[in-house]
Structure formats: C-alpha cells, structure tokens
C-alpha positions as CSV (number, residue, x, y, z in Angstrom):
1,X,8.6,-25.5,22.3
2,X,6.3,-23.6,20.5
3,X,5.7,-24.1,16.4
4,X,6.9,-20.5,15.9
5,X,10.3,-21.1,17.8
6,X,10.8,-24.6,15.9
7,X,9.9,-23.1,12.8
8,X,12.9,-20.1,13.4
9,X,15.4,-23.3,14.7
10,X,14.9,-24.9,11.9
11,X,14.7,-22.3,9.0
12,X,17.4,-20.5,9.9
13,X,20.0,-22.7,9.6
14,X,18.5,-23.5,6.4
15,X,18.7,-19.8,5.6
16,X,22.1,-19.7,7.1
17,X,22.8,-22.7,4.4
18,X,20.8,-21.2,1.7
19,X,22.6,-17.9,1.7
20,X,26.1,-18.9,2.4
21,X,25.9,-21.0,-0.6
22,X,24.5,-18.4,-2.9
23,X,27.0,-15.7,-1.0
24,X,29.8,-18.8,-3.0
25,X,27.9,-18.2,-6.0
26,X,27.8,-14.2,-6.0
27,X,24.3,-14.2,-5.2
28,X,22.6,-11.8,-3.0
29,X,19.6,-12.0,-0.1
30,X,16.8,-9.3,0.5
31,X,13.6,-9.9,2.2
32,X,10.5,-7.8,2.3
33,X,8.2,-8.2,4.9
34,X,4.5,-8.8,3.8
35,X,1.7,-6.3,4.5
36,X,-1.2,-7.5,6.1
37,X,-3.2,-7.1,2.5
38,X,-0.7,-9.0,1.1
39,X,-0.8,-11.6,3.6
40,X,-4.5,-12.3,3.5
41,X,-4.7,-11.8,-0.4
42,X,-2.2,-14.9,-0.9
43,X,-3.5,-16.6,1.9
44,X,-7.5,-16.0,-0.4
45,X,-5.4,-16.6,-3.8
46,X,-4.1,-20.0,-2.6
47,X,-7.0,-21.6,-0.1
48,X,-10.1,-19.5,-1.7
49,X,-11.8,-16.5,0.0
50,X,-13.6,-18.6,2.2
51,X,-10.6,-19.1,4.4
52,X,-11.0,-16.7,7.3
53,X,-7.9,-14.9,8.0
54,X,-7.9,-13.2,11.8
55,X,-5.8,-10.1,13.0
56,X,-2.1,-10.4,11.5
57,X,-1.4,-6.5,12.2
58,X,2.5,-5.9,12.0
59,X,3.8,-3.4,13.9
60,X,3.8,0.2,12.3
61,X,6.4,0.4,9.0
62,X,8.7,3.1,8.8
63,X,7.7,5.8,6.0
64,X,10.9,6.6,3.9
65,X,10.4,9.4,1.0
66,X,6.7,9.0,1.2
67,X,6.0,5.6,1.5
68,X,5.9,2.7,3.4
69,X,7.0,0.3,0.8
70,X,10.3,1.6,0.9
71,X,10.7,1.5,4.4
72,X,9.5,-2.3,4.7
73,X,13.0,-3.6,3.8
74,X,13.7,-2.4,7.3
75,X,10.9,-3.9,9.5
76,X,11.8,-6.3,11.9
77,X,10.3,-9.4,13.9
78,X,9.7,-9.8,17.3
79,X,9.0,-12.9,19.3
80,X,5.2,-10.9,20.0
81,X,5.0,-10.8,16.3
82,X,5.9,-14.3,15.6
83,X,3.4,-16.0,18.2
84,X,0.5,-14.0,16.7
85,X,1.5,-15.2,13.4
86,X,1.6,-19.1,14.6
87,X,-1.6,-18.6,15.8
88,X,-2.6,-17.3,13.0
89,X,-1.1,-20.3,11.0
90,X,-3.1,-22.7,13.2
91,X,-6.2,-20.9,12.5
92,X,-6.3,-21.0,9.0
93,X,-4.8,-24.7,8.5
94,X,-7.1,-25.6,10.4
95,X,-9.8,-24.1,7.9
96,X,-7.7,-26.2,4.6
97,X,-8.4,-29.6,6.2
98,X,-11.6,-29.2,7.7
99,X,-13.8,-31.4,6.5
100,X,-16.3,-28.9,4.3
101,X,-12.8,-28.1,2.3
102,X,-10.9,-31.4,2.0
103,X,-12.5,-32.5,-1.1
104,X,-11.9,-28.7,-3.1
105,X,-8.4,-28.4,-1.8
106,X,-6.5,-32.1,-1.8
107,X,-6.1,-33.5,-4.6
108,X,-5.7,-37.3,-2.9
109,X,-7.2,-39.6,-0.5
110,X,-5.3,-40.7,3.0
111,X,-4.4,-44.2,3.0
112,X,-6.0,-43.6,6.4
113,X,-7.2,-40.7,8.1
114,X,-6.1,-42.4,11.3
115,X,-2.5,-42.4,10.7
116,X,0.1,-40.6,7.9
117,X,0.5,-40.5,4.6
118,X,3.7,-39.4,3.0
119,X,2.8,-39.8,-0.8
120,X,-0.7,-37.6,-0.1
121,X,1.0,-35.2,2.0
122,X,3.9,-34.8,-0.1
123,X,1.6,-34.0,-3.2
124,X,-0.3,-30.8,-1.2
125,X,2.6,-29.7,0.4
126,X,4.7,-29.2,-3.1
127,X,1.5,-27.8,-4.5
128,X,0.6,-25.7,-2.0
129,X,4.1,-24.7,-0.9
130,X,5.2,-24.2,-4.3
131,X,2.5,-21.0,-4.1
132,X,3.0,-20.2,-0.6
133,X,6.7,-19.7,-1.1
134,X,6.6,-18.0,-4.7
135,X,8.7,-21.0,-6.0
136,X,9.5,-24.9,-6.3
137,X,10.0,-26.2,-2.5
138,X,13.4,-28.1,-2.7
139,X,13.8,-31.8,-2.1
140,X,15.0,-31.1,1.6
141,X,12.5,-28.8,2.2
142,X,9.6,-31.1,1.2
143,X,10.9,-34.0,3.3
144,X,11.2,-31.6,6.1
145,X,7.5,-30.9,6.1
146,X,6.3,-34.5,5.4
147,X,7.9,-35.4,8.0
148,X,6.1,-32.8,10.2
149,X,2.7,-34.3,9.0
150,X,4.2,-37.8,9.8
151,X,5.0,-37.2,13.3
152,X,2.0,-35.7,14.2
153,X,-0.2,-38.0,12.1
154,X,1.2,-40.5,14.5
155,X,0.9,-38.5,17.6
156,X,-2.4,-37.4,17.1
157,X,-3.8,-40.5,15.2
158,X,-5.3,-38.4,12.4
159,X,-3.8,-37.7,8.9
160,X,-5.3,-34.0,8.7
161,X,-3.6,-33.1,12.2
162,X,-0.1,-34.2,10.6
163,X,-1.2,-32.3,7.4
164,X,-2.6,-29.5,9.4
165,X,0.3,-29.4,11.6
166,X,2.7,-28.8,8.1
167,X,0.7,-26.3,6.6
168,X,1.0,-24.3,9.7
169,X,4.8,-25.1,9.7
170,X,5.1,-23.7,6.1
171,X,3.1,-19.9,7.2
172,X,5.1,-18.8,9.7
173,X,9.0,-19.4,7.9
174,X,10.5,-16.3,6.5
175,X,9.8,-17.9,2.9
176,X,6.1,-17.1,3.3
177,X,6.0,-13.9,5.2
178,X,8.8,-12.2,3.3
179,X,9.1,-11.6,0.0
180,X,12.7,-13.3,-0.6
181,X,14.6,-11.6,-3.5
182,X,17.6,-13.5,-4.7
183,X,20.1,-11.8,-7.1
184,X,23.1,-11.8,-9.1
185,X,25.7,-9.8,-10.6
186,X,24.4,-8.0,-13.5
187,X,27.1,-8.1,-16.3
188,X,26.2,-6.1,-18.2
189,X,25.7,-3.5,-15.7
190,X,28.2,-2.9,-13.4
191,X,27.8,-2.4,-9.5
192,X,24.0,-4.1,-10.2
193,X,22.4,-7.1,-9.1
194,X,19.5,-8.8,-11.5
195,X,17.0,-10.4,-9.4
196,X,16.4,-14.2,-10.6
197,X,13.3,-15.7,-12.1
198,X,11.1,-16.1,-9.4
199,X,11.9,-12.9,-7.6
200,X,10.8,-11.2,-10.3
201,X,7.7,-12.6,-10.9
202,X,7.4,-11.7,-7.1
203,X,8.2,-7.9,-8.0
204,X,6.0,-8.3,-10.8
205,X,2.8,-9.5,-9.2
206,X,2.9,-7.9,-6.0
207,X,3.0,-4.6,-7.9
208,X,0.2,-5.2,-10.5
209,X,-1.9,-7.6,-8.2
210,X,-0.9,-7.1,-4.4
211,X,-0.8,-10.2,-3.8
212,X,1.7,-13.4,-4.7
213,X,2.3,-15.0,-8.7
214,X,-0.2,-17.3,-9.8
215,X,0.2,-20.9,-11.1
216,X,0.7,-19.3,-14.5
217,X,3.4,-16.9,-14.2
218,X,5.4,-19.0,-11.8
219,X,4.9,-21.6,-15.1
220,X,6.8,-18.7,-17.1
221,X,9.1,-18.8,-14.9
222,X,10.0,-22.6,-14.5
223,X,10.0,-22.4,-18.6
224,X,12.6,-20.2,-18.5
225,X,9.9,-17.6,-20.8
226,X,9.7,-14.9,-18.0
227,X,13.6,-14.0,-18.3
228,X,12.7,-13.3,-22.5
229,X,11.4,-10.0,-23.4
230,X,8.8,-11.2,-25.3
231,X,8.0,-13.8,-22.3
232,X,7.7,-10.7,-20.2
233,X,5.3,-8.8,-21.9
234,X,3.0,-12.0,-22.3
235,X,2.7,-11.7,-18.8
236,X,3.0,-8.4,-18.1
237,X,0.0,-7.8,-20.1
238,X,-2.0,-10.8,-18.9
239,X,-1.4,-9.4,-15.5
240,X,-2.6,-5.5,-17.0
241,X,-6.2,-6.9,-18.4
242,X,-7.2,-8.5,-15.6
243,X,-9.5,-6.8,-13.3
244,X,-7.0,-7.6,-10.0
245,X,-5.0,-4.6,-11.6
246,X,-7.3,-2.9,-9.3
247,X,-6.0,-4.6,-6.0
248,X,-2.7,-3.3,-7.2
249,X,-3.5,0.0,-8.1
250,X,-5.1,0.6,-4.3
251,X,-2.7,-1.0,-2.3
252,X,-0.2,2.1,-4.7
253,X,-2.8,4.9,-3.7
254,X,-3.6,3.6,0.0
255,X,0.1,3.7,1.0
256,X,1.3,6.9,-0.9
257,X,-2.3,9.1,0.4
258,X,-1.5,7.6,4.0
259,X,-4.6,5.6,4.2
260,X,-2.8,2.8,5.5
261,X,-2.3,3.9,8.6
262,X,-5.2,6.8,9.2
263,X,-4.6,5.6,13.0
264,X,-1.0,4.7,13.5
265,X,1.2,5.5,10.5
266,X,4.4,7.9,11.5
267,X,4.9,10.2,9.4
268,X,1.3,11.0,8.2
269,X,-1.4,13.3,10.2
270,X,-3.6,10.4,12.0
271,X,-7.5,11.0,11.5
272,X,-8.9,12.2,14.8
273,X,-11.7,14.2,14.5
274,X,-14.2,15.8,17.9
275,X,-16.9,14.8,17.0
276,X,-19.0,16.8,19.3
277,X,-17.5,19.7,17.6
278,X,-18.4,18.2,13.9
279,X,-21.6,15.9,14.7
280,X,-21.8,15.2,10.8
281,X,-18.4,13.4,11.0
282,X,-20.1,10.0,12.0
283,X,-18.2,6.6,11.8
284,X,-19.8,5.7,8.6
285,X,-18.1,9.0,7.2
286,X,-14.7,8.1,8.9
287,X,-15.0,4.4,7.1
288,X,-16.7,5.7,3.8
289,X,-13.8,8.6,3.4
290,X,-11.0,6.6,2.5
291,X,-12.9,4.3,0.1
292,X,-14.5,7.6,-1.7
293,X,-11.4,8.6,-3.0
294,X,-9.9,4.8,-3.6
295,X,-13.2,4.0,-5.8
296,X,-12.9,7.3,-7.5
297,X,-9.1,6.3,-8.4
298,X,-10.6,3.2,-10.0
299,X,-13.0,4.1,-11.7
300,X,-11.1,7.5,-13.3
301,X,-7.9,5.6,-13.8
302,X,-9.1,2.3,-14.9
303,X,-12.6,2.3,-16.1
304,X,-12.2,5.6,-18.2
305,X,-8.5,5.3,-18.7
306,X,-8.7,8.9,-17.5
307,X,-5.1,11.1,-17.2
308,X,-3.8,10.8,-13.7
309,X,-3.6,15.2,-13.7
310,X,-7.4,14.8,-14.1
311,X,-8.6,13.7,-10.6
312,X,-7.5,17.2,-9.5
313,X,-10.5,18.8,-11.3
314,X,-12.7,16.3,-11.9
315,X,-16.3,16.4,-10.3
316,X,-17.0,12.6,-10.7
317,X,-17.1,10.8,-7.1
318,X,-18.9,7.9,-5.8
319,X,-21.0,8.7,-2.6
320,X,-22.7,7.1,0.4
321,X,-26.0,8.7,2.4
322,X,-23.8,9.7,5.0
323,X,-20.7,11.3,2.9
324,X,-23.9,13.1,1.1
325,X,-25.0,14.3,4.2
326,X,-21.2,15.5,5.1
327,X,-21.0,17.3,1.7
328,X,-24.4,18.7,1.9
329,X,-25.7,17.5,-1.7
330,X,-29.1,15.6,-2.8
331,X,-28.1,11.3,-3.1
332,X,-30.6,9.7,-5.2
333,X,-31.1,6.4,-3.6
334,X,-30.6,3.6,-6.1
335,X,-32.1,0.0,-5.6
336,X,-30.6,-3.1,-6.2
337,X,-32.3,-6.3,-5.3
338,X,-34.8,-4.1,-2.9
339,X,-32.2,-2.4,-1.2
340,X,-30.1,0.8,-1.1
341,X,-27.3,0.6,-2.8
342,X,-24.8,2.2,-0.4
343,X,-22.7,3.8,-3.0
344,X,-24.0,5.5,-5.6
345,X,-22.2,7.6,-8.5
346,X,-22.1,11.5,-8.5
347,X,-21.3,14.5,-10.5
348,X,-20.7,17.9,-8.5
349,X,-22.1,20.5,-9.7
350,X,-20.0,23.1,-12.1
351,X,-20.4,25.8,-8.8
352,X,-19.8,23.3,-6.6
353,X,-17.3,24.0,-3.7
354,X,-16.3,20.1,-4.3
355,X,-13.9,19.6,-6.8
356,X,-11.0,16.8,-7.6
357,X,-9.1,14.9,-4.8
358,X,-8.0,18.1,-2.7
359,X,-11.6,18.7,-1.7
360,X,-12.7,15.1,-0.3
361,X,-13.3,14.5,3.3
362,X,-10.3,11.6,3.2
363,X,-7.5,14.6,2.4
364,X,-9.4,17.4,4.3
365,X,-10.0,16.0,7.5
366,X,-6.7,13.6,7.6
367,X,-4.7,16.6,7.2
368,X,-6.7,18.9,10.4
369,X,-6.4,18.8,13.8
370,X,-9.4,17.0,15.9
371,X,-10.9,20.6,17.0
372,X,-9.6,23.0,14.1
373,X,-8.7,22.7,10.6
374,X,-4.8,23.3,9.7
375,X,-4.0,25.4,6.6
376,X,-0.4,24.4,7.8
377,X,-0.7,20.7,7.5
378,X,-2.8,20.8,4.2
379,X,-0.5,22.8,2.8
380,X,2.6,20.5,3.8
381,X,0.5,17.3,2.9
382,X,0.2,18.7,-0.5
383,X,3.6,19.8,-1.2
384,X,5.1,16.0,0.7
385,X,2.1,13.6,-1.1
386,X,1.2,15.1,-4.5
387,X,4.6,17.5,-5.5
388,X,7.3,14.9,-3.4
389,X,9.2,18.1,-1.8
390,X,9.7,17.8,1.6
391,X,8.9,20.4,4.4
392,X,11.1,20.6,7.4
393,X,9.6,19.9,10.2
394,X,9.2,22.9,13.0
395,X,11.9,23.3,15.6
396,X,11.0,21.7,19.2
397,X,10.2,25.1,21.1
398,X,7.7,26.9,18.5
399,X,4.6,28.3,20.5
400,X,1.7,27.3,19.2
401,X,-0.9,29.5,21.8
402,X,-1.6,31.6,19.8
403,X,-2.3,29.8,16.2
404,X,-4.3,26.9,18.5
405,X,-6.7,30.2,20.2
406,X,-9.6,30.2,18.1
407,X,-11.6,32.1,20.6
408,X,-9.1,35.3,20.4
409,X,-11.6,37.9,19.8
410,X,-8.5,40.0,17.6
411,X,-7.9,37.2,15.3
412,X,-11.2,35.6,14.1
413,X,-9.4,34.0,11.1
414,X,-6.5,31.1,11.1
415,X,-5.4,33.3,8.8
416,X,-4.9,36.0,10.9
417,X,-3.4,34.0,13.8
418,X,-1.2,33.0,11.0
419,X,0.1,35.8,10.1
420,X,0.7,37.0,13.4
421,X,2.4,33.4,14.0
422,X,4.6,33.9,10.9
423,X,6.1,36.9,12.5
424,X,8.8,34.9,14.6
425,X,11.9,34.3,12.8
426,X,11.8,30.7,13.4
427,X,8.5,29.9,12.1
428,X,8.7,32.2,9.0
429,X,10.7,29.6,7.1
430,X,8.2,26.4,7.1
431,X,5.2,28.6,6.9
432,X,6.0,30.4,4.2
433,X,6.1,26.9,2.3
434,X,3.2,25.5,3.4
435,X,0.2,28.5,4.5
436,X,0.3,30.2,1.4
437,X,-1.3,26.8,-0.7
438,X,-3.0,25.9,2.9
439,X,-5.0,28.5,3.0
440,X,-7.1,27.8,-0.1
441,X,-8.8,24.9,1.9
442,X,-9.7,27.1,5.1
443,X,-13.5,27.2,3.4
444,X,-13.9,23.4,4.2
445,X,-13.7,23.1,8.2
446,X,-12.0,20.3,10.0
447,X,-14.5,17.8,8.9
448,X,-14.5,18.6,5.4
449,X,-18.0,21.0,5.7
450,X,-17.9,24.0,3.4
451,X,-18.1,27.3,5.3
452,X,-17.7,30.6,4.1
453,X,-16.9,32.1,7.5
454,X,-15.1,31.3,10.7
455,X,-16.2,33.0,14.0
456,X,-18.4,35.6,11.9
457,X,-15.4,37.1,10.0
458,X,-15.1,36.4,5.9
459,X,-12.8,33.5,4.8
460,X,-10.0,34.7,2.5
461,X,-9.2,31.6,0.5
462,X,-6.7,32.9,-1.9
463,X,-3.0,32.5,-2.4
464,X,-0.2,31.8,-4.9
465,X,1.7,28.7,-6.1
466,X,5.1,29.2,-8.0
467,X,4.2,32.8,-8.8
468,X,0.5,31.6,-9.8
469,X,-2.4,33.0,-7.6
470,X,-5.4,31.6,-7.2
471,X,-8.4,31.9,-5.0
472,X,-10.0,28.7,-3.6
473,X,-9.3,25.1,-4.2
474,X,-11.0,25.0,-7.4
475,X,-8.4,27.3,-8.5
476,X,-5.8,25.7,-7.0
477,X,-6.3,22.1,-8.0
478,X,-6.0,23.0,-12.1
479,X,-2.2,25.0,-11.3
480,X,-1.3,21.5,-9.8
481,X,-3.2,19.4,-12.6
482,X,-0.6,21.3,-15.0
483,X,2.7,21.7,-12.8
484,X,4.8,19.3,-14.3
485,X,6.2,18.3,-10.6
486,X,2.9,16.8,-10.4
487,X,3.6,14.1,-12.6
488,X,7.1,13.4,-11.9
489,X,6.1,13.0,-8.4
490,X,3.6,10.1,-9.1
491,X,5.7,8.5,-11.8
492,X,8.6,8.5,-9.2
493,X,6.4,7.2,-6.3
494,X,4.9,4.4,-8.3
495,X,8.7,3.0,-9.2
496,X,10.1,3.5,-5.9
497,X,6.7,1.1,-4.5
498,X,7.5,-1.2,-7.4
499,X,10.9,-1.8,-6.6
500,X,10.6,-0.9,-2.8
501,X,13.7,1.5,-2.7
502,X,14.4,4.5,-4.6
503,X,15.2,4.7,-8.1
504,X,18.9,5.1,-8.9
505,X,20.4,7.9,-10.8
506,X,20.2,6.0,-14.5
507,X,16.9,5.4,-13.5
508,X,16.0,8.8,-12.6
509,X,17.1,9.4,-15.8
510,X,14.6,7.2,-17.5
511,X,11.8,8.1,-15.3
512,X,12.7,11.7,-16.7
513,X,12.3,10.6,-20.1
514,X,9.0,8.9,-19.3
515,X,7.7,11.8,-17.6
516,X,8.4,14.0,-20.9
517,X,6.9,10.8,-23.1
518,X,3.5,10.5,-20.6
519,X,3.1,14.1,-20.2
520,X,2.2,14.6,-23.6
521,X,-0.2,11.8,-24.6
522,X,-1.5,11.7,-21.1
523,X,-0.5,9.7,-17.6
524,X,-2.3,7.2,-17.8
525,X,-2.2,4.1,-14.7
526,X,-2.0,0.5,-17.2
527,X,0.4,3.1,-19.6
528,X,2.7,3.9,-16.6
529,X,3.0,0.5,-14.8
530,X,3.1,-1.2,-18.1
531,X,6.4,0.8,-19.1
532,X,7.8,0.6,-15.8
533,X,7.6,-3.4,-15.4
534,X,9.2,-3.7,-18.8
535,X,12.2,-2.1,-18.0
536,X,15.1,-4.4,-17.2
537,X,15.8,-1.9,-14.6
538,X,12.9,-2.9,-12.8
539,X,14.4,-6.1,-12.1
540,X,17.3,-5.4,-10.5
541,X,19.1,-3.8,-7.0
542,X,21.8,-1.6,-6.8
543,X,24.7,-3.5,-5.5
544,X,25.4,-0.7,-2.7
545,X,22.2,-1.3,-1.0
546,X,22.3,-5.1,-0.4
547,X,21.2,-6.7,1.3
548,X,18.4,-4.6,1.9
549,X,16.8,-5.5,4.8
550,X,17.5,-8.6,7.4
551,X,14.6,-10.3,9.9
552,X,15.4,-9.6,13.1
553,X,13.6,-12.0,16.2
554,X,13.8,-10.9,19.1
C-alpha cells in the first residue's frame, strides 16, 4: 500500500471522528485547499528555504466572481494528485534529516541512529507538526506518528528513516494541505458561525503573509490573547510591519490580475503570443511582464504608501533590458557587485504613451489574441478585473470572419471590422459594453508595442466611459482612477480573498461604509487589510454556506 493511501485510511476515520464529534458540539468543518505558493512558503517557513520543494501543481481552480480563492473551497483530490503529493512528501523529508540539516532542525540526539527513538521523535514531531498543522497535534495523533517512525526505525535499522518516514506521513493528510476551518455558532449573531482560535490565525496569516501562522501567533492563540480585541491588533499589526506583507499582498494581485494562471487559468485570457508576428515579445518579456506590474504594486502600495486609484496614472515602473526593448525607452544599466542589475527603476516620460497599469505588457498582451490585439477582450478584462461587472459571454454561433480578417482591404482598422461586426443583433449587446473602453488600447499592438497605425490607416483611440470621453489610455486610466466603482471593486475583492467566499449582505454593508471612509483619505493597502482583519466579521462563515467545501479522492 502506498503512504498516500495509508495516510487517507487512517485520516479519515480520524476526520470522520473529529467532525462527528464537533458536529455533537455544534461545530462546523471547511477545508481550503493550499495553493502551490502556499504550499512551498510553509514548507520554507517551517524547514528553512534551503528545503527544495519540486512540482506540487494542483489541478486548475475554478474562478468564482473574479477569483480563485473563492472558488478553492470547491477543489477536489484525485488519486493522480495525491501520489504526486507523497512523492513530494518523501522528497522534502528526506531533505529535514539529511545529515547537513539534522543538527539546525532536531532539537535531540537518537539514543541510536540504528534503531527508534520515541522520546526524540515525539519532541520534532509535536514541534514540527504543531506548525505543519496550524495547531497543537492531539495526544492520539502524536502516538500515531511515533509510531510510524518506530516501525520503520526498526524496519529499516535507522532512526532518521522512521523519522523521515513520519514527517512524510504528516505532508500528505488533509491537516497539512488544507486549511481546516472549525467553527461555531455565533450568538450573538444569528445564522453565523465564528471560526475558533486557530482558524483564525489561519485566515489571518494566509491573508497578510501567504503562507501558515508562525510560532508567535499560534502562541496568541494557545494564550487565549488572539480571541481579545486588543490581542488581535497586537498581532494584526505585528503581522502589517513586517516586510512578508508583501508575499501577501502578491499572492492578492497575482490571483485577482489572472497571473496565476497566464497558461491554464479558466476564466482569464491565457498569454499566447506569435512570436514570429511580434519578435520583440521574447521569453524574458513573457517572464519579466507579470513581475513588472507585481513589483510596481509593491513598491507604490507599500514602499510609498501610495493610494490604490494611483497606479492608473502613475509613470513609475521597474524595468528589465528586454521589457525596455518592448517599450522602446533608453534603460540605464545599473551595476551592483560588477553586474547588471536586471531590474532597474523608471519614470515614463510626461508624453509618454505608457501610463499606469492599463498600459503594461502583463494587461496588454494577456488580454489579445496570439496574432491580433482585441479591443473586445481589453475592454471586458477591464470592466470584470478593475470595475467587478460582469460581461456576458457571446452566444455559441457568433461569426467571427470578419472581425479575425485583418487583411480585408475595406476594413484596415479593428475598429472598422468592429463596427461592421456590431451590426448583427446578437453581437450588439456584449460589444457595446466592452469596444467602446477597448478601443482606447488599439495604439499598443498585441505585444504591448505602441503604434499609431494599423495596415497604413490612422488609429482612432477614443471613446467614452459612463458618459465621459476620452481619447487614449492616458485619458482613460484617470476617469477610472476617479470612478468610485473602482474602489469598491478592490475593497470587495480583497475581503472576498480574505475570507475566501463572498461577503454577506451586513458585510456589504460595511465594506460600503469603508469604501466612503477610504475614498476620502485615500486607499491605501496596510489601511485596507488592517480594517478588514479587525472586523469580527472577518472571522466568521455564514451558516448557509457550510460546510464549504469537502476533499474529494478519487
């Protein structure tokens, strides 16, 4: 039998236990499947970055109002799945005992390394399980593994097989690669369940930090101090002033821009671009796009404490050789210990085609077709990513011939062939929601190049926004800095990823009020998460929707 299937045969009866006796007790179950980041984050967190973590790739999430993290209360586990991640567990024991680590990550001696010991192996494993599984292993549980590291100690004559053999035991159960939320009845909240102390420090972390609670605020927990208010803001803002905020802040911007998935992700564009058609778009471009716009995030939102509305105008970017290339602009080369820095900071300049988020390569050429840009799918990316409304998606029989004919010596422009599109009844509808902002990015071609012309003919790059016209991107980008949908659509997004479903309608309520508050002084990232994880409501699950998700093997 493999470890994977003894690991399910024995945890689930366990689970079967655990639940059925908090099911007595009015307690509720939801588990959240961990994201590869996470995964290797933790994994870094608990063993040190040294640990070499291999390919533990779930299968594609489903995208549910914009964002993954809603939809990963639903992801499943397949048999596939679960042998990758017990040979993944093997790897990366196998790394914790290895000689070069034993001394750094056990805090005791074998008796013998030729045979078991239970008092050694029972001291790493409540240590290192008590991370693994974001709280105290219980008395049965720890027997359990000892035992593990017993038999096989014997078997294989060797104290660190038996301990190896554990550890690998303890990564692949449900308790490490799901984010177990246990909750109770909220009295004084009716139809809501309060998640208990160490699920919230769960919520908490994974949100600020993307990756599982540290020693210290599972400590806050065991105190009883995390359940206080004033506990909670301890921690809250010891999480806020440390520099991980950043991890937490791109795993946020990753998932609700669709970088997660530039390949795979369903729902989003993927990014497929001919490169025989656009030679400038080079794999270091592809690579460099995403992490352009993620280091711009940073360093706006958390080096400058910058409003959120800003990065829609701003000309401050970080740039490689090759994106420079792309953009067609000048890169100083800077040196650092007698070599090129690869990225380098850059200011557009005030005439500059290149303005804010809307005019990087990471939203231009996600959001195009591999041989043609797509005013259509900029323009529904914008509305879906930045202004949460949805666009309908087009019925099954549309013909696209004659948008997809660039060569059609009548229309020369997409915005022609758009037009002309636009003219069947069943295609009027979407298009009218979508071309009209669209076409303010048809002077940037599929690969994110500026162009001011498109098979000889003038580019037209203007069009109107809530009764607003504009002409170009640059024009564009400041009408959505100020529409307050703007704002209410991040604020939204960055509670529903906190809490991993959507908000309720009390807590749309608040996040209304917070919008009003945040609009005003500015939206700014440590500001907004800061308020969000001190509300109670944070904490909690709406009774109608639990359990929220259930591990499936098969």
């Amino acid at each position: 039998m493999r470890l994977w299937q003894i690991a399910v045969a024995t945890a689930l009866p366990l689970c079967a236990s655990l639940w059925g006796s908090l099911a007595q007790a009015d307690a509720d179950v939801g588990i959240v499947r961990l994201t590869p980041d996470q995964y290797q984050r933790a994994i870094h967190d608990i063993f040190g970055p040294n640990v070499q973590v291999g390919d533990n790739q779930v299968e594609p999430g489903v995208r549910e109002d914009g964002l993954l993290a809603v939809g990963n209360r639903k992801l499943t586990v397949g048999s596939t799945e679960l042998e990758r991640d017990e040979t993944l567990a093997r790897e990366i024991a196998a790394q914790v005992v290895d000689p070069n680590r034993r001394a750094t990550l056990l805090e005791c001696q074998p008796k013998s390394a030729r045979g078991p010991d239970d008092a050694c192996a029972a001291r790493f494993l409540a240590r290192a399980g008590r991370l693994l599984f974001r709280r105290p292993l219980s008395a049965v549980e720890l027997q359990r593994y000892v035992a593990t590291q017993d038999r096989l100690a014997q078997q294989r004559q060797s104290f660190y097989a038996g301990l190896a053999a554990a550890l690998a035991q303890m990564l692949i159960t449900p308790d490490f690669l799901f984010r177990v939320e246990i909750s109770n009845p909220d009295p004084t909240q009716p139809h809501t369940l309060q998640l208990d102390g160490y699920s919230r420090a769960t919520r908490l972390s994974f949100f600020l930090w993307n990756s599982a609670p540290d020693g210290e605020l599972l400590d806050a927990v065991q105190s009883g101090r995390l359940m206080s208010p004033r506990g909670l803001q301890q921690q809250v803002d010891r999480l806020l002033s440390s520099p991980r905020l950043a991890d937490g802040m791109r795993a946020f911007f990753i998932d609700m821009l669709g970088f997660g998935g530039l390949d795979q992700d369903p729902g989003f564009d993927t990014l497929s671009i001919d490169t025989n058609l656009y030679p400038n778009f080079t794999p270091n471009v592809r690579a460099d796009a995403q992490e352009q716009t993620l280091r711009t995030i940073v360093d706006q939102l958390l080096n400058h404490n910058a409003d959120y509305r800003d990065l829609f105008v701003s000309r401050d970017t970080f740039l490689t050789p090759t994106l420079a290339a792309l953009y067609g602009v000048p890169l100083p080369r800077a040196q650092e210990l007698g070599g090129a820095v690869p990225w380098v900071p850059y200011r557009f300049a005030p005439d500059a085609p290149y303005v804010g988020l809307l005019s990087q390569v990471s939203f231009l050429a996600l959001h195009s077709h591999p041989g043609r840009s797509s005013p259509t799918r900029r323009g529904k990316a914008l509305r879906e990513v930045f202004l949460c409304e949805k666009v309908p998606p087009p019925p099954g029989n549309v013909d696209f011939s004659l948008v997809q004919n660039t060569s059609d010596p009548r229309y020369k422009t997409v915005r022609q062939r758009l037009t002309v599109h636009r003219s069947a009844p069943m295609c009027a509808g979407c298009h009218k929601i979508t071309d009209p902002i669209g076409l303010a990015f048809e002077n940037f071609d599929t690969a994110g190049e500026y162009r001011s012309t498109e098979n000889g003919a003038p580019i037209d790059a203007s069009g109107e926004l809530n009764g607003q016209s504009f002409d170009g991107v640059g024009q564009l980008a400041e009408i959505i800095r100020d529409d307050p949908a703007t704002t209410s659509c991040l604020i939204n997004r960055v509670y529903a990823f906190g809490t991993e479903r959507q908000p309720t309608p009390q807590e749309h309520a608040w996040l209304t009020s917070l919008q009003a508050e945040l609009s005003k002084d500015g939206v700014r990232w440590r500001e907004l998460v800061r308020r969000v994880t001190l509300n109670p409501d944070f904490y909690t699950l709406p009774m109608s929707s639990a359990p929220l998700s259930t591990a499936v093997v098969h």
